[in-house]
C-alpha positions as YAML, in Angstrom:
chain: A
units: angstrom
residues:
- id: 1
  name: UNK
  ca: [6.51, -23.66, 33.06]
- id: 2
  name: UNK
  ca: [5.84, -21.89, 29.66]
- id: 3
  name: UNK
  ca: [5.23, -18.32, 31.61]
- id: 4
  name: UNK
  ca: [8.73, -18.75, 33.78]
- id: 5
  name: UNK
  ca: [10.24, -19.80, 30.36]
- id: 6
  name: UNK
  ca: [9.52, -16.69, 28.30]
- id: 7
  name: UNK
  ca: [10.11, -14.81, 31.65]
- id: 8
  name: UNK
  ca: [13.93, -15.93, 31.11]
- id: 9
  name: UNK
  ca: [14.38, -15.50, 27.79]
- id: 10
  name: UNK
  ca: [13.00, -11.43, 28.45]
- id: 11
  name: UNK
  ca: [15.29, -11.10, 31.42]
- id: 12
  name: UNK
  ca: [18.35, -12.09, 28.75]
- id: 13
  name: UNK
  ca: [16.98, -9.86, 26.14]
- id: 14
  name: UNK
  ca: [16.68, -6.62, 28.48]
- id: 15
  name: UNK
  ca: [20.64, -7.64, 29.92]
- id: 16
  name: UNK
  ca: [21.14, -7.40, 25.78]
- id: 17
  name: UNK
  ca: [19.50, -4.18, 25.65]
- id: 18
  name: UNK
  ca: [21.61, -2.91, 28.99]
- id: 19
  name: UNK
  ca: [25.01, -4.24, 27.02]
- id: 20
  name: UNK
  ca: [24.05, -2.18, 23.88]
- id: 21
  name: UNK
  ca: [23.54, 1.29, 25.65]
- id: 22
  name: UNK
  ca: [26.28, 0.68, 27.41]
- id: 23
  name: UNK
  ca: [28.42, -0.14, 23.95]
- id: 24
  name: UNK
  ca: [26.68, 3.18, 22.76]
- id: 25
  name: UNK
  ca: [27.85, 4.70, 25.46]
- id: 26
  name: UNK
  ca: [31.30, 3.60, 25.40]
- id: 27
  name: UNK
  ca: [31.30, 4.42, 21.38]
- id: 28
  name: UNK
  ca: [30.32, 8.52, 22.10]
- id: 29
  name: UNK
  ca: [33.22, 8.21, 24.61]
- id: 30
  name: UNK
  ca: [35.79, 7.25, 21.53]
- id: 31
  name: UNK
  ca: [34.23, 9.56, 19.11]
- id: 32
  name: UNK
  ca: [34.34, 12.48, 21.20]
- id: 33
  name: UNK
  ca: [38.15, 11.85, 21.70]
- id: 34
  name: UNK
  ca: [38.85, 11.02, 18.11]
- id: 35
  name: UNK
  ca: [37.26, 13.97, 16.61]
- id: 36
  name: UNK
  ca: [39.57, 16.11, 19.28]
- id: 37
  name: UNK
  ca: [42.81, 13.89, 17.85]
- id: 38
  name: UNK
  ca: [41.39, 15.06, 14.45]
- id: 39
  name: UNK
  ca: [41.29, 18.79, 15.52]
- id: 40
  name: UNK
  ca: [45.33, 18.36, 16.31]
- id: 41
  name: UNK
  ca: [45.30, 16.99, 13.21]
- id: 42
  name: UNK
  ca: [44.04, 19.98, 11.42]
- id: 43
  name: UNK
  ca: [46.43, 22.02, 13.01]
- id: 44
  name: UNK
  ca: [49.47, 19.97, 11.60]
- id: 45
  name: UNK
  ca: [48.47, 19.53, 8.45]
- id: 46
  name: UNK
  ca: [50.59, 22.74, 6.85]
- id: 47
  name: UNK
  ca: [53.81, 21.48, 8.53]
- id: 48
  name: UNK
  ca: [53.19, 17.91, 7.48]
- id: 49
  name: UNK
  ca: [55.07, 15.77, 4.46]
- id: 50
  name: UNK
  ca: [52.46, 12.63, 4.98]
- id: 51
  name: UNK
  ca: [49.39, 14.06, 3.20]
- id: 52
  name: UNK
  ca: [49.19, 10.40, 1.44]
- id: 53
  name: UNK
  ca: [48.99, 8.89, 4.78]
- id: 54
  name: UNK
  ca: [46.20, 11.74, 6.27]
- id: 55
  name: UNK
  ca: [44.31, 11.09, 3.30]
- id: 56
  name: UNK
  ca: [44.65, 7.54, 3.92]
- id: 57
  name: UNK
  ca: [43.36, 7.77, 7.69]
- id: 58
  name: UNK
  ca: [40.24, 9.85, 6.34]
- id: 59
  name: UNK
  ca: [39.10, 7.22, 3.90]
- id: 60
  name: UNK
  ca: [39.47, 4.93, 6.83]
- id: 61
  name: UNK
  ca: [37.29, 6.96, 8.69]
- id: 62
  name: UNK
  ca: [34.47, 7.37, 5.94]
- id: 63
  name: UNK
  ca: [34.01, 3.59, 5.63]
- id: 64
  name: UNK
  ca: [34.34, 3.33, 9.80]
- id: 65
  name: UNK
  ca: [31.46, 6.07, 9.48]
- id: 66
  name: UNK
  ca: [29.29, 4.49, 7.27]
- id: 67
  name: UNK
  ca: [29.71, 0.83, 8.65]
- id: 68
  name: UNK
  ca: [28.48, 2.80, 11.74]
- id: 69
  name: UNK
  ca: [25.80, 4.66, 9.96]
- id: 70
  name: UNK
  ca: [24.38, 1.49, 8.57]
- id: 71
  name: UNK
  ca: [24.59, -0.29, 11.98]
- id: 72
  name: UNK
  ca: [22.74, 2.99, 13.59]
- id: 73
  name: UNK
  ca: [20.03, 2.75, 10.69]
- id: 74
  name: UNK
  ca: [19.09, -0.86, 11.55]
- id: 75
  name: UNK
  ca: [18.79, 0.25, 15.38]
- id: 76
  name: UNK
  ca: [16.61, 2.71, 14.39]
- id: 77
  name: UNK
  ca: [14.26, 0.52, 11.93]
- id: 78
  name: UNK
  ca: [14.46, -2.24, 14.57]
- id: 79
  name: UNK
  ca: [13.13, 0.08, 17.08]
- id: 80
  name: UNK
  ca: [10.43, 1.17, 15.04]
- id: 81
  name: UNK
  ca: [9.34, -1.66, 14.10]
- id: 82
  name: UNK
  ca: [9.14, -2.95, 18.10]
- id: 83
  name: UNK
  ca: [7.33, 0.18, 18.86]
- id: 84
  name: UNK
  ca: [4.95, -0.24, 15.67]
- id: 85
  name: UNK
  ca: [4.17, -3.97, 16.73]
- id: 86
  name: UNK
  ca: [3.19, -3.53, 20.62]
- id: 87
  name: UNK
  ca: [1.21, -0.13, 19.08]
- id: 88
  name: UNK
  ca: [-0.79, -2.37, 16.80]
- id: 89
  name: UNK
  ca: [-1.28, -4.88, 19.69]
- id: 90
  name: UNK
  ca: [-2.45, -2.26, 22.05]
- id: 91
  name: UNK
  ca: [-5.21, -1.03, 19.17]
- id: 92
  name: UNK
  ca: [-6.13, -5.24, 18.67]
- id: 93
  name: UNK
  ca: [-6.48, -5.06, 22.50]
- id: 94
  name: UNK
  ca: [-8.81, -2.07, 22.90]
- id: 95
  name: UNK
  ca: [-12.44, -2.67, 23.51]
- id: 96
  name: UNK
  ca: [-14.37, -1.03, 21.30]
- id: 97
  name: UNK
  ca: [-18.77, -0.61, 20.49]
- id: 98
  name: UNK
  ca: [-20.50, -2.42, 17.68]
- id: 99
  name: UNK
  ca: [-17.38, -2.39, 15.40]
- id: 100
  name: UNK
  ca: [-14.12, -4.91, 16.62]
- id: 101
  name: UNK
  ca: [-10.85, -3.51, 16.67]
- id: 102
  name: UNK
  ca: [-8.69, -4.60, 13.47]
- id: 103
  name: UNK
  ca: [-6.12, -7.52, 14.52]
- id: 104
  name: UNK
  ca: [-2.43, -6.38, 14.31]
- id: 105
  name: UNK
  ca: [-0.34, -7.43, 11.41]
- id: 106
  name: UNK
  ca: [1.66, -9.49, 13.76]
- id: 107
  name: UNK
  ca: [-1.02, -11.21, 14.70]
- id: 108
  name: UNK
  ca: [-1.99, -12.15, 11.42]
- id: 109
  name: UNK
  ca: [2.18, -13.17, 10.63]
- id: 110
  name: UNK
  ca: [1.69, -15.78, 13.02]
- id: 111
  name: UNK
  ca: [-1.64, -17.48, 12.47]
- id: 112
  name: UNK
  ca: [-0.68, -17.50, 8.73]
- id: 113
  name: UNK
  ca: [2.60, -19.32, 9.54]
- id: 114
  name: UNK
  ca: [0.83, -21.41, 12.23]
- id: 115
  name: UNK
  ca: [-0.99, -23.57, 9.57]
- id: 116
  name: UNK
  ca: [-0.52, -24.34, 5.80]
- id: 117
  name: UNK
  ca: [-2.93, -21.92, 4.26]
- id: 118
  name: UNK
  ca: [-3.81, -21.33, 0.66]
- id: 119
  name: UNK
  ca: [-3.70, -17.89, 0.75]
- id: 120
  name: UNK
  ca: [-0.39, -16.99, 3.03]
- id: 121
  name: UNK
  ca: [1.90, -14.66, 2.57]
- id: 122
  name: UNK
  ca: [1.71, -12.46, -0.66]
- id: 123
  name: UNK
  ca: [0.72, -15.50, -2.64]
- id: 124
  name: UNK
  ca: [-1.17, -15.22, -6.18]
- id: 125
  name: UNK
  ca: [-4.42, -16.70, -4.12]
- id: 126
  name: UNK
  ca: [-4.55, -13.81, -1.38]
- id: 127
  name: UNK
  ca: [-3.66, -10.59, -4.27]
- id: 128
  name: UNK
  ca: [-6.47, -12.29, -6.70]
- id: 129
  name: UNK
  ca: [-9.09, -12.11, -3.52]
- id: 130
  name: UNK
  ca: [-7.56, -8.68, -2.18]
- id: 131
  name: UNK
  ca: [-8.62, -7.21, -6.22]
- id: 132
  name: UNK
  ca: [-11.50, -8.90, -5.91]
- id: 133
  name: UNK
  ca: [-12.91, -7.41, -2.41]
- id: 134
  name: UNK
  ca: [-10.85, -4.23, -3.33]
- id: 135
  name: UNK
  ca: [-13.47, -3.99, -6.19]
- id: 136
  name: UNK
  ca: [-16.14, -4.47, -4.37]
- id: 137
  name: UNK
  ca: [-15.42, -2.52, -1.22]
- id: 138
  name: UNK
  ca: [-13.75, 0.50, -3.30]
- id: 139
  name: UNK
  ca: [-17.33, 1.32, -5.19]
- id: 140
  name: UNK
  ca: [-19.18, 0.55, -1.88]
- id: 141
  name: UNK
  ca: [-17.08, 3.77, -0.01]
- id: 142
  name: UNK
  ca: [-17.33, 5.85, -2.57]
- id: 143
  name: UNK
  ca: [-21.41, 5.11, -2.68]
- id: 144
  name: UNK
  ca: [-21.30, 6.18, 0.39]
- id: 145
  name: UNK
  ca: [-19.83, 9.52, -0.08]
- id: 146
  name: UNK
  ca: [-21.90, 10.30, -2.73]
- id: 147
  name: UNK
  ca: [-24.78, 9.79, -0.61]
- id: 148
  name: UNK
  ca: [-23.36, 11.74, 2.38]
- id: 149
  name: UNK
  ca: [-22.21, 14.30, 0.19]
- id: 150
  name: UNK
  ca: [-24.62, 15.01, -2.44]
- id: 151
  name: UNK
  ca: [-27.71, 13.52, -0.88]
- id: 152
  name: UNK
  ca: [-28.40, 10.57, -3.46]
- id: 153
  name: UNK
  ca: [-26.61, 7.52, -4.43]
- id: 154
  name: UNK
  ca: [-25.02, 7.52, -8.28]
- id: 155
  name: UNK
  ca: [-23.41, 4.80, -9.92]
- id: 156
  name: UNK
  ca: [-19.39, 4.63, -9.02]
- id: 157
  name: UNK
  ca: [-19.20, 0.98, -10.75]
- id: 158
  name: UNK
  ca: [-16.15, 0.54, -13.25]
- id: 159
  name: UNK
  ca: [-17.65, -2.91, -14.82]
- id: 160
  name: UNK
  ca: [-20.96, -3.24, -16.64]
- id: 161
  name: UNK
  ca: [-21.64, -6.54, -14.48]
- id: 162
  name: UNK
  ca: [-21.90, -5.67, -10.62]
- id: 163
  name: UNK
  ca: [-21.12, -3.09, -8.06]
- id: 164
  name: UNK
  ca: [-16.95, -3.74, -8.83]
- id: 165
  name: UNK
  ca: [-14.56, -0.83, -10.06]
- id: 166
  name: UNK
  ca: [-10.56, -2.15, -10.95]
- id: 167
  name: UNK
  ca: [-9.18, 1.03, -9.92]
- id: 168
  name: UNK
  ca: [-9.51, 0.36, -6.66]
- id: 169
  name: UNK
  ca: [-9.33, -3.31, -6.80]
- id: 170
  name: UNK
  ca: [-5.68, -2.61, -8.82]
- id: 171
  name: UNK
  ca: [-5.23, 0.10, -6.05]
- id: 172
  name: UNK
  ca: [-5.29, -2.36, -3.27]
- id: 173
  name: UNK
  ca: [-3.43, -5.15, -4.85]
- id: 174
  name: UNK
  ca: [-0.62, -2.00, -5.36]
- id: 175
  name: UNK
  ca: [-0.94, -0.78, -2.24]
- id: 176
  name: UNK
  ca: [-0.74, -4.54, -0.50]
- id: 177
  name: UNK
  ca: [2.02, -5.60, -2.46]
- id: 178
  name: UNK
  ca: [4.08, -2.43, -2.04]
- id: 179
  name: UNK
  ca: [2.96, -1.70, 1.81]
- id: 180
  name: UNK
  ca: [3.63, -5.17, 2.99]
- id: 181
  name: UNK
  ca: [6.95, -4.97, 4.01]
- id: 182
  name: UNK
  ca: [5.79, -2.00, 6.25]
- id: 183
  name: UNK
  ca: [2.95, -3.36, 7.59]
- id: 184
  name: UNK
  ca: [4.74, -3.88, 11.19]
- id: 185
  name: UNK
  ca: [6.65, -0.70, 10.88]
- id: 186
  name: UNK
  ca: [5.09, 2.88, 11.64]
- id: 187
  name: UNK
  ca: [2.26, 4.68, 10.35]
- id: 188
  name: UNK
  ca: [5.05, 7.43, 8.28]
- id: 189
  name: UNK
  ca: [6.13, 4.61, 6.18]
- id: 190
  name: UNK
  ca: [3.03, 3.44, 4.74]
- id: 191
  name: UNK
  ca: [1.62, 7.25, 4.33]
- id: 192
  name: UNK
  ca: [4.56, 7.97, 1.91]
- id: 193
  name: UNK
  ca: [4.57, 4.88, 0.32]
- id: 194
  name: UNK
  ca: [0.13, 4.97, -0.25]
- id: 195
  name: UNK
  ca: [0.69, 8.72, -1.66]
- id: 196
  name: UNK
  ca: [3.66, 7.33, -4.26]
- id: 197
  name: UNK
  ca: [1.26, 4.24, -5.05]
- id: 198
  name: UNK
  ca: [-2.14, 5.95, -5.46]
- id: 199
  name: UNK
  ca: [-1.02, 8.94, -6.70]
- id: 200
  name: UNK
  ca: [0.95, 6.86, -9.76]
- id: 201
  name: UNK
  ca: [-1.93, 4.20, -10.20]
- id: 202
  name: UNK
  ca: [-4.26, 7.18, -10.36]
- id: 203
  name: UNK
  ca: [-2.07, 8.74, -13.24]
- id: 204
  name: UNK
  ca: [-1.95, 5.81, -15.42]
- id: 205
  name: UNK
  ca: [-5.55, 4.56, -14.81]
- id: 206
  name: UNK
  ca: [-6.47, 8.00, -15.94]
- id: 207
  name: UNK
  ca: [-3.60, 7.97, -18.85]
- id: 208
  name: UNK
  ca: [-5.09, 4.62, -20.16]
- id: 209
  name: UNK
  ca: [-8.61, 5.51, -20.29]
- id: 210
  name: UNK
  ca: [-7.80, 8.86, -22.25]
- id: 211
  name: UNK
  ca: [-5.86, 6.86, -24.43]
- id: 212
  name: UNK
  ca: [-8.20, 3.91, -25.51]
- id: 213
  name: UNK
  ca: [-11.44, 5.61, -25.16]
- id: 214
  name: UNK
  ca: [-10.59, 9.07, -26.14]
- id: 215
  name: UNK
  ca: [-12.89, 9.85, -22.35]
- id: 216
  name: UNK
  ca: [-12.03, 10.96, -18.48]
- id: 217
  name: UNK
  ca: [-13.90, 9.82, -15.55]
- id: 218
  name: UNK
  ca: [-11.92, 12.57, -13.30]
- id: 219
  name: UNK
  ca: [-10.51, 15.79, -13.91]
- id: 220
  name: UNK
  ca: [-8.44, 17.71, -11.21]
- id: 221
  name: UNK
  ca: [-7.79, 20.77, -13.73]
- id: 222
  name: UNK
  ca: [-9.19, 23.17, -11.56]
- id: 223
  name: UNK
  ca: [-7.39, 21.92, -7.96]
- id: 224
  name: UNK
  ca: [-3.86, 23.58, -7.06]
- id: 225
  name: UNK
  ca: [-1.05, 21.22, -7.51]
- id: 226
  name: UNK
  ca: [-2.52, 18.89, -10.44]
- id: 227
  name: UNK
  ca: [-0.30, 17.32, -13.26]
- id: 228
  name: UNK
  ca: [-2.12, 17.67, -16.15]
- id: 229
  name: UNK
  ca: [-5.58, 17.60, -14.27]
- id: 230
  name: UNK
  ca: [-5.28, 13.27, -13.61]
- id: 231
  name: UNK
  ca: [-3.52, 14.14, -10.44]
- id: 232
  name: UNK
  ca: [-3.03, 16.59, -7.54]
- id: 233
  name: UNK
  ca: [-1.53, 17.26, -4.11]
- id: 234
  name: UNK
  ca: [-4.77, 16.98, -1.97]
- id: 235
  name: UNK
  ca: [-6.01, 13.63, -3.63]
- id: 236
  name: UNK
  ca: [-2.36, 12.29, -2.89]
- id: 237
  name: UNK
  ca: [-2.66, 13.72, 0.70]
- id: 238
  name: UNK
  ca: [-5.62, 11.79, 0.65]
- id: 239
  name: UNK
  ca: [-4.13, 8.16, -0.66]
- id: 240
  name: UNK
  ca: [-1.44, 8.59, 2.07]
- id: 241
  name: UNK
  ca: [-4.13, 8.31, 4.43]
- id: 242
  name: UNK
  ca: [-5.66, 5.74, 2.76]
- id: 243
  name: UNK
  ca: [-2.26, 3.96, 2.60]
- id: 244
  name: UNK
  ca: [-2.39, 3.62, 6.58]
- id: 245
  name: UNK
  ca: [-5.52, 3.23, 6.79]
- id: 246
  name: UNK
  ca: [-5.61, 0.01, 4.39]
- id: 247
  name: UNK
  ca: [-2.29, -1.50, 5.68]
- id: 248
  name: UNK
  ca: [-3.28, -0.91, 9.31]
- id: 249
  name: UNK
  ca: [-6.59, -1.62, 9.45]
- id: 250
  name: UNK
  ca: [-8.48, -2.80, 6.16]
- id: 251
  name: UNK
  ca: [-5.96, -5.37, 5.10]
- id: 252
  name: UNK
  ca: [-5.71, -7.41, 8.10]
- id: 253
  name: UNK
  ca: [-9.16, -7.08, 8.32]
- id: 254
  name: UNK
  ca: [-9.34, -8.63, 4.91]
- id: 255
  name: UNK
  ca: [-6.63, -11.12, 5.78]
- id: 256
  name: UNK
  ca: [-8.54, -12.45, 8.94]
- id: 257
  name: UNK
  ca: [-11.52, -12.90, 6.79]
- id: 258
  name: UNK
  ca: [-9.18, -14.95, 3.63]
- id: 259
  name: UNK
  ca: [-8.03, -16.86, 6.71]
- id: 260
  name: UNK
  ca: [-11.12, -18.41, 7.79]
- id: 261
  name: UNK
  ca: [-11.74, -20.14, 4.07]
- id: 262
  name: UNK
  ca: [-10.78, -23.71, 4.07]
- id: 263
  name: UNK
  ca: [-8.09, -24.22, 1.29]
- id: 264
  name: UNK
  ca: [-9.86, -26.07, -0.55]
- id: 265
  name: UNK
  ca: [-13.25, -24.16, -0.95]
- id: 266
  name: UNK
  ca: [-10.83, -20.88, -0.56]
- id: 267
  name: UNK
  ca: [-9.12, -22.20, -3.97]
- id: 268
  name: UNK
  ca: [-12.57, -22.98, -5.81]
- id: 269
  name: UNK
  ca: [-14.01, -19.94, -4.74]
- id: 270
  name: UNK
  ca: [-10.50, -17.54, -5.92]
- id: 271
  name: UNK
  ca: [-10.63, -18.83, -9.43]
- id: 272
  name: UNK
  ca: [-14.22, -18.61, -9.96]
- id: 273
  name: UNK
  ca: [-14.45, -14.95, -8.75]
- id: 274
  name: UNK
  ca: [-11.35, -14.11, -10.86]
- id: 275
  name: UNK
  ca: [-13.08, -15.90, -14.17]
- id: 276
  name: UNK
  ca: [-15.59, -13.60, -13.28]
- id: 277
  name: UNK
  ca: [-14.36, -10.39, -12.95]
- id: 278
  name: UNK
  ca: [-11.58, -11.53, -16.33]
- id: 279
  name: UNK
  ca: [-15.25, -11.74, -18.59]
- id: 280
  name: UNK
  ca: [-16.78, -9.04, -16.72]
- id: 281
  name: UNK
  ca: [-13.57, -6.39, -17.93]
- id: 282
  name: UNK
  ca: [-13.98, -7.81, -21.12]
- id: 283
  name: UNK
  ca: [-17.46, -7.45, -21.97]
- id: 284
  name: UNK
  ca: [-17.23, -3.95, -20.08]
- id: 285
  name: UNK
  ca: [-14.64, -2.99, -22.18]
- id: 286
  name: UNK
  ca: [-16.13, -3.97, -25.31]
- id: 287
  name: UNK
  ca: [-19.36, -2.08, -24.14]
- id: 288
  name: UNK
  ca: [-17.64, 1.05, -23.57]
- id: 289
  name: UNK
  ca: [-15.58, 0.81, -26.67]
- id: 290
  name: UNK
  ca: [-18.52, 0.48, -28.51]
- id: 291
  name: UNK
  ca: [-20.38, 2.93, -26.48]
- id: 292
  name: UNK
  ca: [-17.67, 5.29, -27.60]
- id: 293
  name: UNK
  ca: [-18.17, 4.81, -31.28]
- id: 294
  name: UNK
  ca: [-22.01, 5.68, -31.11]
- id: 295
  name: UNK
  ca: [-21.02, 9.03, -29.39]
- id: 296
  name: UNK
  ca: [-19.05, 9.74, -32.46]
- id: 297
  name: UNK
  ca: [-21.99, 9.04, -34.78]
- id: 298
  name: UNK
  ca: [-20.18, 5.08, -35.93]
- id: 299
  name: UNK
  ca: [-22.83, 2.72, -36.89]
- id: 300
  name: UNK
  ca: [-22.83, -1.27, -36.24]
- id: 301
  name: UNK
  ca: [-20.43, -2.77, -38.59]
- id: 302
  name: UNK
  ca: [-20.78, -6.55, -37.10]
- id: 303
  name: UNK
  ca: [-23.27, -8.95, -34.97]
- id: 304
  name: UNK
  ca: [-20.90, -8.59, -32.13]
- id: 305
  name: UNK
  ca: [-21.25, -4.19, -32.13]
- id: 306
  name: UNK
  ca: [-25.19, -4.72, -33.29]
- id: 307
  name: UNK
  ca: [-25.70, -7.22, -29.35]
- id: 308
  name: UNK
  ca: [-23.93, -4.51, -27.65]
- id: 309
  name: UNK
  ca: [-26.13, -1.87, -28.96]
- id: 310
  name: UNK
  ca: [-28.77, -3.85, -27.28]
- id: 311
  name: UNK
  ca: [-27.61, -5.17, -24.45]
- id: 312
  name: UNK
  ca: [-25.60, -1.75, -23.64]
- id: 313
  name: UNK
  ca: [-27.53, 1.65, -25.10]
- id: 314
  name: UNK
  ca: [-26.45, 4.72, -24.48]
- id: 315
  name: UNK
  ca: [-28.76, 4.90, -21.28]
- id: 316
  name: UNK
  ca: [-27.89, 2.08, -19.47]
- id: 317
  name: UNK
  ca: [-24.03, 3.11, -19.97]
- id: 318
  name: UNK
  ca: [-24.50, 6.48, -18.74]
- id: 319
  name: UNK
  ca: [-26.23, 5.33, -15.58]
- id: 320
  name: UNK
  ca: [-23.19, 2.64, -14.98]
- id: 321
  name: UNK
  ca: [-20.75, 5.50, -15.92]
- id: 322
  name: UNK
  ca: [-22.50, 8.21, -14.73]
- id: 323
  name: UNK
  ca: [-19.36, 10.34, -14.67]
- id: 324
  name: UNK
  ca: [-17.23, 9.31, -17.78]
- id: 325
  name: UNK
  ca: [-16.81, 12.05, -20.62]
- id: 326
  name: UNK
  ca: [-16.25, 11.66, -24.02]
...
């Protein structure tokens, strides 16, 4: 009953479709005749006393064309967006070895609106445990490169407690709040908008370390196309790809995984890993701060700088930050 159901309701939306090309049809018909009126027009305009009137009918025409224009540019989004969703539900559908396809966005839409979940949406709950994973995941990838590209593993952590880095934690709240809205669109979308996102997260992460510790954990000096060596062309190149990569694949990866956490638990478990990594900035902040000072020859001045010292030396910090220079 369902099946025959749904099977009307697509047989009304393709006689829809039908009536709209043939509108569009009918629409090229009356342009193509009014911009030959508007030719006669041109012709007369010398001889003519009504210029008030032709200036008039032009105005006319500009808001006709961009009432037009804007009804043209929600065809075209909705038919990107149709074409994006039965894309991402072809990938969902593909069989694939040891590693499951990622569920399409739409997918996830409708189990999150199926049921009353904590973590829905763009709620607070779902960002705090997208920073928190984003952390986590972000230092794990980049282990990995190190290893694949040098041939030994170095530290790539950004806290003093844990394998957890902010940047990308902060990267992939950015890049989920400000991809969300395209996450059912096409893949063009979300590559401009992860090389706008990364690119100025990059910038500012790199701007406020200069700025508080007087240190760089990056420098792009020597790459073509850098602003003032905390940015360039080929690492934004590389965050657009990372953009569709993350809003395509990664987050509703990460969004399956949030969905399976009972709400309850799921809360419990949000706050206690955001306590967590709110101390574990703090301390690490405090340590590198610190750490700073002793590079510049500043002895302990309290009990608080004289436990750092201790718990933090200069060895142990290089090995967490084993690029960061002062």
């Amino acid at each position: 009953m369902e099946n025959k159901t749904e099977e009307k309701e697509l047989s009304r939306d393709m006689q829809s479709f039908s009536q709209m090309e043939q509108l569009g049809e009918e629409f090229r018909d009356v342009a193509q005749r009014l911009e030959e009126n508007v030719q006669q027009i041109y012709r007369e305009i010398p001889e003519t006393d009504d210029l008030d009137g032709l200036e008039k009918l032009a105005g006319e025409l500009k808001d006709m064309g961009v009432r037009i224009g804007k009804a043209g540019a929600r065809l075209l989004s909705v038919a990107d967006e149709l074409a994006a969703r039965c894309r991402d539900m072809r990938n969902q559908r593909k069989k694939r070895g040891l590693i499951s396809a990622a569920p399409a966005n739409g997918t996830i839409d409708l189990e999150e609106m199926a049921g009353d979940h904590f973590a829905r949406g763009l709620g607070l709950y779902k960002l705090l445990l997208v920073c928190f994973l984003g952390s986590f995941a972000g230092v794990v990838v980049e282990l990995g490169w190190c290893l694949i590209r040098n041939g030994y593993l170095e530290s790539r952590s950004g806290l003093v407690y844990g394998p957890f880095n902010l940047l990308y934690g902060a990267g992939a709240v950015a890049l989920t709040v400000c991809l969300y809205r395209f996450r059912n669109r096409g893949n063009w979308l979300s590559f401009l908008g992860g090389m706008l996102v990364g690119t100025v997260v990059e910038y500012l992460c790199s701007w406020g370390q200069e700025v508080l510790f007087g240190s760089r954990s990056w420098d792009y000096s020597y790459m073509p196309f850098n602003l003032n060596g905390r940015v360039c062309l080929l690492y934004s190149v590389f965050w657009g790809i990372l953009g569709v990569l993350w809003i395509k694949d990664l987050y509703p990866r990460m969004a399956q995984l949030i969905l399976k956490l009972p709400n309850k638990l799921g809360k419990i478990l949000t706050v206690a890993v955001t306590v967590f990594l709110i101390f574990d900035s703090l301390v690490s902040l405090a340590a590198v701060a610190r750490w700073a000072e002793r590079v510049h020859g500043q002895p302990a001045s309290s009990a608080v700088e004289t436990l750092l010292d201790e718990r933090f030396p200069n060895d142990r910090m290089e090995k967490i930050y084993a690029n960061m220079d002062f």
